[in-house]
C-alpha positions in Angstrom: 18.6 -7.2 27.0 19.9 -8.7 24.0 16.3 -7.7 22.0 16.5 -3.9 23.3 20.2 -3.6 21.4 18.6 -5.2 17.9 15.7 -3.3 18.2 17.4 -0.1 18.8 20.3 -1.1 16.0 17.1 -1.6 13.9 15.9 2.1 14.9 18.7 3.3 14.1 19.3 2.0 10.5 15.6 2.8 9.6 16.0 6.4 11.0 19.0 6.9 8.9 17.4 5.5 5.5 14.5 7.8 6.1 17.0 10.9 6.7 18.2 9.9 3.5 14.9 9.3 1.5 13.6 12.7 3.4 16.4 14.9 2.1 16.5 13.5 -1.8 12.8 14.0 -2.1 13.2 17.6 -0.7 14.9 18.5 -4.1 17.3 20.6 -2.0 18.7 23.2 -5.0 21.8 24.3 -2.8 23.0 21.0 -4.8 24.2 21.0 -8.5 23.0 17.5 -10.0 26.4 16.1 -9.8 26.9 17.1 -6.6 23.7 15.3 -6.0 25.1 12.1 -7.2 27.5 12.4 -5.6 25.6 12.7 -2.5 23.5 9.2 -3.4 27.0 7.6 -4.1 28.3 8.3 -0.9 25.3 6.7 0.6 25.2 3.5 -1.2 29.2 3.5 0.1 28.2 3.9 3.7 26.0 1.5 4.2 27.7 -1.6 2.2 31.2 0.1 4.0 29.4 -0.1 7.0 28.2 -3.6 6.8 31.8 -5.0 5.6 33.6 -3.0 8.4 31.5 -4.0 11.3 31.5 -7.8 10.1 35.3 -7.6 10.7 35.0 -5.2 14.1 31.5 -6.5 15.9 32.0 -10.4 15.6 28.5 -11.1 18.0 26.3 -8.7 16.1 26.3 -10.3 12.3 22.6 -9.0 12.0 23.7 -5.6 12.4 25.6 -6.1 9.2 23.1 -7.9 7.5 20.7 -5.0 7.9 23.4 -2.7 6.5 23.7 -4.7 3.4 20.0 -4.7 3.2 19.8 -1.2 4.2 22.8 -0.3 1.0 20.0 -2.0 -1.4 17.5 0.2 0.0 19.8 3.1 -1.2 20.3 1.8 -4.4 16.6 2.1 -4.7 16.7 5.4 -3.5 19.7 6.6 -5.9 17.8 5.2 -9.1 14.7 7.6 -7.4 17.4 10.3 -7.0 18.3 10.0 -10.9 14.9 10.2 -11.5 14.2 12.9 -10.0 17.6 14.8 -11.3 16.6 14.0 -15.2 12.8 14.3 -14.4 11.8 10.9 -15.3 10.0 8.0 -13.6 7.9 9.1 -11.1 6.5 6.0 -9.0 6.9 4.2 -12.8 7.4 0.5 -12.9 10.5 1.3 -14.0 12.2 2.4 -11.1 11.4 -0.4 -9.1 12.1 -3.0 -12.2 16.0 -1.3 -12.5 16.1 -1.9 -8.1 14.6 -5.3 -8.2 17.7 -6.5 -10.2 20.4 -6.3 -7.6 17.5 -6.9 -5.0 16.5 -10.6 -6.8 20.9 -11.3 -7.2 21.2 -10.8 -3.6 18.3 -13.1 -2.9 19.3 -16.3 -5.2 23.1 -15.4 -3.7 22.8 -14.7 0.1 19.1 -16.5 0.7 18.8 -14.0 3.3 15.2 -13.7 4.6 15.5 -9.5 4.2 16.5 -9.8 0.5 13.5 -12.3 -0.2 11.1 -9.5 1.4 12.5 -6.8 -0.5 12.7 -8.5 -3.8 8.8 -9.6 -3.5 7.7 -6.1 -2.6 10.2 -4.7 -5.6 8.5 -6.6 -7.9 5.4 -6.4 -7.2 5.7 -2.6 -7.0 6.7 -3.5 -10.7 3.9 -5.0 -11.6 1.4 -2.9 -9.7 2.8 0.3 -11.4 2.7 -1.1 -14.4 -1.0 -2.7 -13.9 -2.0 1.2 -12.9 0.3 4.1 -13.5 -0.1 6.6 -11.3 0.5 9.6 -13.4 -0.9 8.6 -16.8 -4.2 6.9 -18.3 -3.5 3.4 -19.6 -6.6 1.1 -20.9 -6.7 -2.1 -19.5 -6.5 -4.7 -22.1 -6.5 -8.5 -22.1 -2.5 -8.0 -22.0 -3.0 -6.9 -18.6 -5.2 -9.5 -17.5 -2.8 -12.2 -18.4 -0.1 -10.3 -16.9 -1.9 -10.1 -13.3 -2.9 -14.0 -13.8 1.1 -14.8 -14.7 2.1 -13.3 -11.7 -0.4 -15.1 -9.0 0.4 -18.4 -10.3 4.1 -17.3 -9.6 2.8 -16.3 -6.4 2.0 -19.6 -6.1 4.6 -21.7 -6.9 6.6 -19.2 -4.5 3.9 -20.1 -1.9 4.8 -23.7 -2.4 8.5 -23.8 -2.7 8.6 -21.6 0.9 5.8 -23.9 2.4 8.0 -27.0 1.4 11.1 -25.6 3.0 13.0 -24.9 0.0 13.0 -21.0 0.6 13.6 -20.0 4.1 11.6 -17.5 4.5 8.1 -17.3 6.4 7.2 -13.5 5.9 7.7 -14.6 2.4 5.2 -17.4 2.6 2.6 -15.3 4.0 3.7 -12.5 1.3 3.0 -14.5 -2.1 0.0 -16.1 -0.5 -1.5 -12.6 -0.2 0.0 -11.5 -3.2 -1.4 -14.2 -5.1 -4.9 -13.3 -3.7 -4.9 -9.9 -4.6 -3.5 -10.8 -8.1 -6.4 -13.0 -8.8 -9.2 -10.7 -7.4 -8.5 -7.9 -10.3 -8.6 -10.5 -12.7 -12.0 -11.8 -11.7 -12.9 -7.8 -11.8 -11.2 -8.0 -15.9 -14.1 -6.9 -18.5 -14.8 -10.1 -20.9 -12.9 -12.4 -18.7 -14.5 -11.8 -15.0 -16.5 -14.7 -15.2 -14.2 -17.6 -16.3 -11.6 -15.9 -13.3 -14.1 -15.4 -11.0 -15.2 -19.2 -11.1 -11.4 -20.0 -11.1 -10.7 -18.0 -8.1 -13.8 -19.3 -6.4 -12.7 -22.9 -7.0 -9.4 -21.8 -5.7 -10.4 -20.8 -2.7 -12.0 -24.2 -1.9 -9.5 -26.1 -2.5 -7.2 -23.8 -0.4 -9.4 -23.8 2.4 -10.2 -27.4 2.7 -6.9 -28.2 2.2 -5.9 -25.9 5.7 -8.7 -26.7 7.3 -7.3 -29.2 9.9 -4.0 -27.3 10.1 -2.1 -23.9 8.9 -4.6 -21.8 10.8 -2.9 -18.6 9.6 -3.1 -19.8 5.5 -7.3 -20.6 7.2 -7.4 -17.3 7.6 -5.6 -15.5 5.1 -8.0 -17.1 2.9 -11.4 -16.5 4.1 -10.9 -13.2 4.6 -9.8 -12.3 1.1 -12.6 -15.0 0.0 -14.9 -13.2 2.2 -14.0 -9.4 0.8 -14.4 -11.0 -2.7 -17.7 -12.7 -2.6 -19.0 -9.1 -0.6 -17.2 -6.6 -3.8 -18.2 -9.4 -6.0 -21.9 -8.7 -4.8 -22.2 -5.3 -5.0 -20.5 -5.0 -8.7 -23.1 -7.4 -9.7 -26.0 -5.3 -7.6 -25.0 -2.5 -10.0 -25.4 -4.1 -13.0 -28.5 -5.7 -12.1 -30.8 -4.1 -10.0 -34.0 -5.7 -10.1 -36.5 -7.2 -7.0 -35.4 -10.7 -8.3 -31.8 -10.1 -8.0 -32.5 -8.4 -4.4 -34.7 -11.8 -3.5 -32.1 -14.0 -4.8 -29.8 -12.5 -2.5 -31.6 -13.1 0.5 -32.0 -16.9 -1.0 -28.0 -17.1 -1.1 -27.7 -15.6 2.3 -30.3 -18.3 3.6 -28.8 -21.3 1.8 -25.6 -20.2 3.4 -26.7 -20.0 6.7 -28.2 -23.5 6.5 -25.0 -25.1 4.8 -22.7 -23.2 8.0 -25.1 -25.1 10.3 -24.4 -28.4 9.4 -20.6 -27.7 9.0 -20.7 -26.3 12.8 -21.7 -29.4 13.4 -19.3 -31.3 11.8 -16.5 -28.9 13.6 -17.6 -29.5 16.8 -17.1 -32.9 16.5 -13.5 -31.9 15.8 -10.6 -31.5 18.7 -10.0 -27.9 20.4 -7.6 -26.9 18.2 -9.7 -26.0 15.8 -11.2 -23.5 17.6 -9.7 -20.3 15.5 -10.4 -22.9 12.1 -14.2 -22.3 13.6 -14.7 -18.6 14.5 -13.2 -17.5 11.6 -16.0 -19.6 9.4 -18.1 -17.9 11.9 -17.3 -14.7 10.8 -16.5 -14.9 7.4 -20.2 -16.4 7.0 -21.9 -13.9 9.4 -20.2 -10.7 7.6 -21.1 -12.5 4.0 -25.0 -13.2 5.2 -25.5 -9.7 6.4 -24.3 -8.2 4.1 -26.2 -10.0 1.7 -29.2 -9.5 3.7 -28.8 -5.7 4.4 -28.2 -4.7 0.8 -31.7 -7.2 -0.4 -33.7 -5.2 2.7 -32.8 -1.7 1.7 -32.7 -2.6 -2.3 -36.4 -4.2 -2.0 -37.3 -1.0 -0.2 -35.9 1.1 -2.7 -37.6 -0.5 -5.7 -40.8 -0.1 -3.8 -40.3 3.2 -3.0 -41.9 2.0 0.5 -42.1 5.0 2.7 -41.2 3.3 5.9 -39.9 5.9 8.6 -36.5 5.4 9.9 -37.8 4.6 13.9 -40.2 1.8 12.6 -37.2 0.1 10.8 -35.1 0.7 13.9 -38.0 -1.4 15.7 -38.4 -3.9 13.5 -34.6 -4.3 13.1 -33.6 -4.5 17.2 -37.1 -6.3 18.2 -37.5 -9.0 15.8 -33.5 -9.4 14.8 -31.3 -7.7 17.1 -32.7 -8.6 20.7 -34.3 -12.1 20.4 -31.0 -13.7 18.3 -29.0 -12.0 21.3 -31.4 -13.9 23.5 -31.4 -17.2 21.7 -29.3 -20.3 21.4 -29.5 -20.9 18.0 -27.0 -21.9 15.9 -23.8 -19.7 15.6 -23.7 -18.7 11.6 -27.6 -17.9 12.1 -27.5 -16.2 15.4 -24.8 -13.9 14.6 -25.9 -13.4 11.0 -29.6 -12.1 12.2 -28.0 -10.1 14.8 -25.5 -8.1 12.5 -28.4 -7.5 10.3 -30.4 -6.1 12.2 -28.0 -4.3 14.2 -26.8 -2.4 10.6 -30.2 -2.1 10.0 -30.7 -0.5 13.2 -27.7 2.0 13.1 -28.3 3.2 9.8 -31.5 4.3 10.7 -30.3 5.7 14.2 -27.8 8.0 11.9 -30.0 9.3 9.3 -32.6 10.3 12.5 -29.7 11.5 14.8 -31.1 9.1 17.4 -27.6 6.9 17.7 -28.2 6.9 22.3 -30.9 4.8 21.9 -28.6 2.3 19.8 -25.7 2.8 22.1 -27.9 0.8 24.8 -29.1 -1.6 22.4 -25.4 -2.4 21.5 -24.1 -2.1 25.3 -27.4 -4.9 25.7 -25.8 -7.0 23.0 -22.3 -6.5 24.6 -23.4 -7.1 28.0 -25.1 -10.9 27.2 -22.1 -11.7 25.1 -19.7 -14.2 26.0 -17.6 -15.2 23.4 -14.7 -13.3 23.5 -14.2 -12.7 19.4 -17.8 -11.8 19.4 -17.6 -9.4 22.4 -14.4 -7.9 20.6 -16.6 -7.4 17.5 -19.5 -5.6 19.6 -16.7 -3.1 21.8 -15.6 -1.9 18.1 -18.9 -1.1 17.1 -19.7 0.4 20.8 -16.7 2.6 20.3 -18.3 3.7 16.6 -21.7 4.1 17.9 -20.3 6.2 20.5 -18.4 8.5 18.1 -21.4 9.3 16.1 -23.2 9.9 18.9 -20.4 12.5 20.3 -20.5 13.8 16.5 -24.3 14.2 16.2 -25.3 15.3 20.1 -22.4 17.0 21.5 -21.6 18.1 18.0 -17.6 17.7 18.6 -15.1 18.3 16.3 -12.7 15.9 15.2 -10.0 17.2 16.9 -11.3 16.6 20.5 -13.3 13.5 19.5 -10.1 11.5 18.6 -8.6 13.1 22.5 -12.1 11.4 23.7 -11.8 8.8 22.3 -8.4 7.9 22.5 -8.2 8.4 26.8 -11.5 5.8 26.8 -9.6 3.5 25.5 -6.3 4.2 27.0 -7.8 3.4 30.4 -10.3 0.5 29.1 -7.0 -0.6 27.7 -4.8 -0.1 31.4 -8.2 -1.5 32.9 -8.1 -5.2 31.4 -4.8 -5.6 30.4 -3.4 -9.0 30.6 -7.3 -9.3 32.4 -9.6 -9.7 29.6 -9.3 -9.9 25.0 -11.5 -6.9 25.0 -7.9 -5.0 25.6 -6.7 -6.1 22.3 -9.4 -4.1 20.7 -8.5 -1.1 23.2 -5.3 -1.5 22.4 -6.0 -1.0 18.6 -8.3 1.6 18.8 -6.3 4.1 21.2 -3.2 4.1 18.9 -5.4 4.4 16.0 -6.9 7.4 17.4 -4.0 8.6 18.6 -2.3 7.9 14.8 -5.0 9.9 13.3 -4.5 13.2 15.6 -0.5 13.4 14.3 -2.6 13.2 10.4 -5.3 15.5 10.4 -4.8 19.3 10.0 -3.8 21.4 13.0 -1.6 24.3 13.2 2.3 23.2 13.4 2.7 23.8 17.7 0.1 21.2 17.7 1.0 18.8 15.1 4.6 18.5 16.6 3.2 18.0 20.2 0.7 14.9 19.1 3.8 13.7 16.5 6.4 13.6 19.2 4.3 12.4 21.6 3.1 9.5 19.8 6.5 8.7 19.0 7.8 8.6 22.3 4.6 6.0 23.3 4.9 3.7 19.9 9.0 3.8 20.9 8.7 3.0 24.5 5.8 0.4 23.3 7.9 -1.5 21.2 10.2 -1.5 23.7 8.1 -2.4 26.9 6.1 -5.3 25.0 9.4 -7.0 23.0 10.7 -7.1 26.5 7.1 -8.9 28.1 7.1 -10.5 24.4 3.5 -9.8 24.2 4.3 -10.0 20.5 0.9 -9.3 19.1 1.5 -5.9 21.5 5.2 -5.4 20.2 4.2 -6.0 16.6 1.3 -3.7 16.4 3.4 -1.1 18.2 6.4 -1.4 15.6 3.8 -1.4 12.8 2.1 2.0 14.2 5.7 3.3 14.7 6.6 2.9 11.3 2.9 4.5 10.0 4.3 7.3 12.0 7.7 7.6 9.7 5.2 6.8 6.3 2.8 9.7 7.4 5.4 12.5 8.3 6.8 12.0 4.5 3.5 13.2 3.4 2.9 15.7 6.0 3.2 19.1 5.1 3.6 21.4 8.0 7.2 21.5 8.2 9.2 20.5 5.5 10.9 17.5 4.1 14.9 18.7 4.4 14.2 19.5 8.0 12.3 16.6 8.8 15.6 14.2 7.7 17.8 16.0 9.5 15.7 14.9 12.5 15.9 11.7 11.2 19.2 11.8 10.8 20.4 12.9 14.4 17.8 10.4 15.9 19.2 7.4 13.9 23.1 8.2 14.9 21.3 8.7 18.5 20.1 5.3 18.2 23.3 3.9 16.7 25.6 5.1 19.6 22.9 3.8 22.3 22.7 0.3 20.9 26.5 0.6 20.7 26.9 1.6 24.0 24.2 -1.3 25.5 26.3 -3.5 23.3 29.5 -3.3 24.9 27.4 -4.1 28.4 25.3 -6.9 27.1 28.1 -9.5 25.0 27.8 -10.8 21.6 25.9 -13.1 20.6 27.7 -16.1 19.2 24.6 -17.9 17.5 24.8 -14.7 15.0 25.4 -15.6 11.1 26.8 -13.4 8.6 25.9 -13.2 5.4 28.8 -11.5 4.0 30.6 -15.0 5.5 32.1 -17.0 2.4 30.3 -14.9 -0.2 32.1 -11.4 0.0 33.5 -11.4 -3.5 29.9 -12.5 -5.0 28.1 -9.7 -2.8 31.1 -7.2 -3.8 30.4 -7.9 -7.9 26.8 -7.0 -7.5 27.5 -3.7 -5.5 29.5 -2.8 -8.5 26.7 -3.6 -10.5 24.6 -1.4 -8.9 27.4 1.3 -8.8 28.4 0.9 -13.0 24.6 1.5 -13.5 24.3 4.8 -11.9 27.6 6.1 -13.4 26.1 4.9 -16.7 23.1 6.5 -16.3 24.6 9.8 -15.5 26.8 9.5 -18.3 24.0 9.0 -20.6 21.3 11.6 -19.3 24.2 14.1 -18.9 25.5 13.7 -22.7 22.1 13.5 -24.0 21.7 17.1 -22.3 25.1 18.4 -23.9 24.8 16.8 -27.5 21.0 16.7 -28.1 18.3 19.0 -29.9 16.8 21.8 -28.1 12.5 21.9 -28.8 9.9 23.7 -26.9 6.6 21.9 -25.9 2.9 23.0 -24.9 1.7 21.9 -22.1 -0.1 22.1 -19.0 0.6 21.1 -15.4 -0.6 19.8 -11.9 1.1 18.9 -8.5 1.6 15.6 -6.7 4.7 13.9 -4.5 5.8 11.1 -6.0 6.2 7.4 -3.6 10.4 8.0 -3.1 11.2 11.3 -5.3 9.3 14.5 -3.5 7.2 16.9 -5.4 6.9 16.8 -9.0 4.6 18.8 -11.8 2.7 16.2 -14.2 2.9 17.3 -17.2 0.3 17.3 -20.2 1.9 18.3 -23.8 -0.5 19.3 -26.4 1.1 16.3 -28.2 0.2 13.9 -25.5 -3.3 13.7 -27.8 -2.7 13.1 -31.3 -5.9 14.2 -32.9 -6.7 12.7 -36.6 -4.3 9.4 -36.0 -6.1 6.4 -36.2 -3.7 3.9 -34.3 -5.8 0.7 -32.9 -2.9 -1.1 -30.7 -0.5 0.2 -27.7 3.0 0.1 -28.1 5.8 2.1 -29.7 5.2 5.1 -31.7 7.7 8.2 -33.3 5.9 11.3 -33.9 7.5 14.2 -36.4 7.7 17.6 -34.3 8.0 20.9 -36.8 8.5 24.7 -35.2 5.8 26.7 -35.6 5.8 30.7 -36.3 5.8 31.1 -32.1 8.6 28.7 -31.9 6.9 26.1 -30.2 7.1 22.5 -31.6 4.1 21.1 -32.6 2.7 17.2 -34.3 2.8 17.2 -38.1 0.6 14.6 -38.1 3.0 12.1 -39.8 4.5 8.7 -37.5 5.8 6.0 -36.9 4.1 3.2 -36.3 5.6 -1.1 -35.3 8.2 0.4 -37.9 5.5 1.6 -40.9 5.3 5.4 -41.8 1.2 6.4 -42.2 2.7 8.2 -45.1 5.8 8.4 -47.3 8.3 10.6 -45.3 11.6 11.9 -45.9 12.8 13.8 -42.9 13.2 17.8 -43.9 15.6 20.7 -42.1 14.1 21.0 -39.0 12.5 18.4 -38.1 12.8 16.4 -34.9 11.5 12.6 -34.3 10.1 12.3 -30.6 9.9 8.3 -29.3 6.8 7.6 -27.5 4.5 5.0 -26.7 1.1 5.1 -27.2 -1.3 3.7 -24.2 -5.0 4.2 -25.2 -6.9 5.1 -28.6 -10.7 5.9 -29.3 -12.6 7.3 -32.8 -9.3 8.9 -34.5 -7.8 10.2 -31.4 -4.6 8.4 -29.5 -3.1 9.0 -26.6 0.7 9.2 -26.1 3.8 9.4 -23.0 7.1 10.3 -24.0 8.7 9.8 -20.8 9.1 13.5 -20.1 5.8 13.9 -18.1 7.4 14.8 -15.2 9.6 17.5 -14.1 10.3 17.5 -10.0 10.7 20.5 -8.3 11.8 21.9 -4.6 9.1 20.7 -1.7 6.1 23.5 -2.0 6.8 24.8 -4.9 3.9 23.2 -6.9 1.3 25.5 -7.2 4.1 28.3 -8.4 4.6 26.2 -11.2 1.6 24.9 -12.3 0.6 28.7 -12.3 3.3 30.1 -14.4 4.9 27.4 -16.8 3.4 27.1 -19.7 6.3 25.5 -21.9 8.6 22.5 -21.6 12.4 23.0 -23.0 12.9 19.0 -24.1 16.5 18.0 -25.6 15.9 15.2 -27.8 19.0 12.8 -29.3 19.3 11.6 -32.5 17.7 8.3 -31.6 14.5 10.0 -30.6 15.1 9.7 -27.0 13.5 12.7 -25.0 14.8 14.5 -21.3 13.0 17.1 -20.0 15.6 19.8 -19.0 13.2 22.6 -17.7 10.4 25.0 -17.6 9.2 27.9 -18.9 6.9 31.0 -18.5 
């Protein structure tokens, strides 16, 4: 019982931070800035209040007021959004999450709670994935960047080693770095000049990792060659694009052959090994397998292609299932090469099924393959591509809409799923593939009677799931329930049939809903003694970063709201479009005719003051003279009139750069995009004397 109170504690607490998120990003205008402020103060005041106050009351639920300590971070974040969005200024920039990783990274270090680890490494690498590619601007990647990305994964690293050794307590943090770390060194094996030298590094890398978990750390096994697998398979296709040619195509099936042969020896070398390498050996199996098909698919159709061999789609479907498909299904030949031939082929073979609209006759072919199976992971990879097969063949035959194919194919697996469960592994894949289904009705586009049915619906089943499995703890159930649940809350900030202010005070009713269940459950169930607080010992540490958090809002305010009294009024070109930004709502991008600085010849990125003059219209326009690292491009002595404008300049080609000013974005009440971008066609920018620009609003 003790599980259903901290899970619905933990419903509660998320359900209340999404209200919250919901309603700033809204842009509600019934609200004067300050008031706004105000609003986000109050919030950060809640939850830290809340957390102090129920460490005193609740002695037995400690976690509860860890989560609210975590929870008043996580509206920090969202008041620096809120600020943001108020003086029209980082929208998803890596500078929003830099100024919330600060407290985020204090608390870690101080508290060495497990929550604050997590939300520091997912802060901070928001940081450096903003700043490795803005969303709302054009930035040229440069070797800068490159040794930026590399920096980080050896960080990722050493963080992976400190947690493995025990010296950070934190194992979603291990798993987090590790994966980070990964990711971090796949884009620089994808850097122009450098991919090959980073490419070879990551490639060794991955040896050395894999060797060294072979015999144990099956998860680390795991991690590994899957990102090594989805390397060497992107890594081939870049390098099939820059160079097509039959010998590239032959070498590839060469590779896929000397792989297969070098898998069959290390089978055998694993099955020498105990049992509990069993996972160790069918994920070598299908990291080879998807590798060697892959290879083998693209040199079959790229050797076609350069041939220009006319070869009709039914003979390649017989060639494909007779002399790959059936006889490697038939055979006991080695795993690597038996599953390898028979994904080939069975690609192959679908492909051409599609392009002929003949996808039955593959469906028995597959339900062939499925029926000799019996390893469970392979029969698990065969019902997924059953259930495919089937929805093209649904799509193409029947010729059924999205709509009622995802109802189709959402009730077969519901009962496949009621069918086999705690029976059979192929309800796993069931499993998956019914909430997916299910997921994807609440996304696609339906009028709103609709929507709300499938949304509430599938919230009531991912609920009750979470609940229902955490209780069986069938934890790969539970997990996969909780992580569909909280798709659900990611997708309805993005949906727009109904809009955001309503949607959080949904929230916002479910998540005191959820509060004064758990509360009342608690009261039945008993405390739980075992529970530790962090705010035990360390209140007047966690209290001096609060009011860290709290003195940089109130000096942000101060500073956007006197640069809006005391600074110079210009008027700006420019032209707009629409997005929603990650935390802040709806906002209008904004392109100034002085984002592109025609006739300046500026060959690095980096800090740049532009002179504005007013035109006969009024408008402020580039009079061609700046600032560059601190050196004029011309002898200049400021005249009446004139206003300097700080920027920073992020690409350059011929005698053209390319500039932000950090006024590109002005947000604006949920829907009301398209208005804009149709009507504005001036920015009113104050500007200090520093140079410093805020966008204050819009014009016609």
């Amino acid at each position: 019982m003790r599980k259903v109170v901290s899970l619905t504690y933990l419903f509660g607490v998320v359900f209340l931070l999404a209200g919250a998120l919901y309603f700033f990003a809204s842009n509600w205008q019934a609200f004067s800035r300050l008031e706004k402020v105000a609003l986000a103060g109050s919030l950060l005041l809640v939850f830290y209040g809340a957390g102090f106050l129920l460490n005193r009351i609740l002695k037995g639920v400690h976690f509860l007021s860890n989560w609210l300590l975590v929870s008043g971070l996580i509206s920090f974040g969202l008041s620096v959004a809120l600020l943001g969005q108020l003086y029209n200024s980082h929208a998803d920039s890596y500078l929003l999450f830099l100024v919330w990783s600060v407290p985020s990274l204090l608390f870690s270090l101080y508290t060495r709670y497990s929550g604050f680890y997590v939300l520091t490494h997912v802060l901070i690498h928001l940081t450096v994935y903003f700043y490795l590619f803005p969303s709302s601007s054009f930035s040229q990647w440069t070797p800068a960047h490159t040794g930026m990305a590399f920096l980080f994964a050896m960080l990722n690293l050493l963080l992976f080693t400190l947690t493995k050794k025990r010296m950070i307590g934190s194992m979603p943090l291990l798993y987090l770095s590790l994966i980070s770390a990964n990711f971090l060194l796949m884009v620089t094996a994808f850097s122009e000049g450098y991919a090959l030298f980073f490419s070879i590094f990551y490639l060794v890398f991955l040896c050395i990792g894999m060797i060294r978990f072979f015999h144990h750390e099956t998860s680390v096994f795991i991690i590994l060659s899957i990102c090594g697998t989805g390397f060497i398979i992107i890594k081939m296709f870049e390098l099939m694009a820059q160079y097509v040619s039959s010998l590239f195509f032959i070498g590839l099936l060469a590779a896929a052959l000397l792989l297969l042969a070098g898998s069959v020896f290390l089978i055998g070398y694993l099955r020498k090994q105990s049992a509990s390498l069993h996972w160790t050996k069918t994920i070598f199996i299908a990291s080879v397998t998807a590798i060697a098909s892959i290879f083998m698919v693209a040199a079959v159709f790229g050797l076609l292609s350069l041939f220009m061999v006319d070869v009709s789609m039914v003979g390649l479907f017989l060639l494909s299932t007779g002399l790959l498909v059936i006889p490697s299904t038939l055979s006991n030949w080695p795993s690597p090469v038996k599953y390898s031939l028979m994904m080939t082929g069975i690609i192959i073979g679908m492909t051409a099924s599609v392009s002929e609209e003949f996808s039955f006759v593959m469906f028995f072919v597959l339900a062939f393959v499925f029926y000799k199976e019996q390893r469970a992971a392979a029969k698990m990879a065969f019902y997924f591509l059953l259930q495919l097969n089937l929805g093209i063949f649904l799509v193409q035959t029947v010729e059924l809409a999205v709509h009622p194919l995802l109802v189709v194919m959402g009730l077969v697996n519901a009962g496949v799923f009621f069918a086999l469960y705690q029976k059979h592994v192929l309800s796993y894949g069931a499993f998956l593939i019914g909430f997916t289904a299910f997921f994807t009705l609440t996304g696609i586009d339906l009028s709103l009677t609709p929507h709300i049915v499938y949304t509430s619906l599938f919230f009531f089943l991912s609920t009750g799931s979470v609940y229902f499995f955490k209780k069986q703890d069938h934890t790969f159930y539970w997990v996969a329930s909780l992580v569909f649940w909280f798709l659900l809350i990611v997708q309805l900030y993005y949906d727009l049939a109904w809009k955001l202010v309503h949607k959080s005070l949904l929230l916002a009713v479910l998540g005191i809903l959820f509060f004064l269940t758990a509360a009342y459950l608690d009261r039945k169930v008993g405390h739980d003694a075992r529970s530790h607080s962090l705010l035990a010992g360390k209140r007047i540490g966690i209290l001096l970063i609060i009011c860290l958090q709290g003195g940089w809002i109130g000096y942000q305010v101060y500073t956007n709201e006197t640069l809006l009294q005391n600074g110079e009024t210009v008027l700006l070109e420019l032209q707009p479009v629409d997005p929603r930004s990650l935390l802040q709502g709806d906002y209008v991008e904004l392109n100034y005719t002085i984002s592109q600085l025609e006739n300046t010849e500026i060959e690095d990125n980096g800090p740049v003051t532009i002179v504005l003059r007013k035109n006969k219209e009024g408008i402020h326009e580039y009079s061609g003279i700046y600032r560059f690292e601190d050196n004029w491009n011309i002898s200049y002595e400021k005249q009446p009139g004139d206003v300097l404008l700080n920027g920073k300049v992020t690409s350059s080609w011929d005698s053209s750069v390319r500039v932000t000013y950090g006024i590109e974005h002005f947000f604006i009440p949920e829907g009301t995009g398209l208005e804009v971008e149709g009507n504005v066609k001036v920015a009113v920018v104050k500007v200090s004397l520093k140079g410093d620009g805020i966008l204050e609003q819009l014009k016609q």
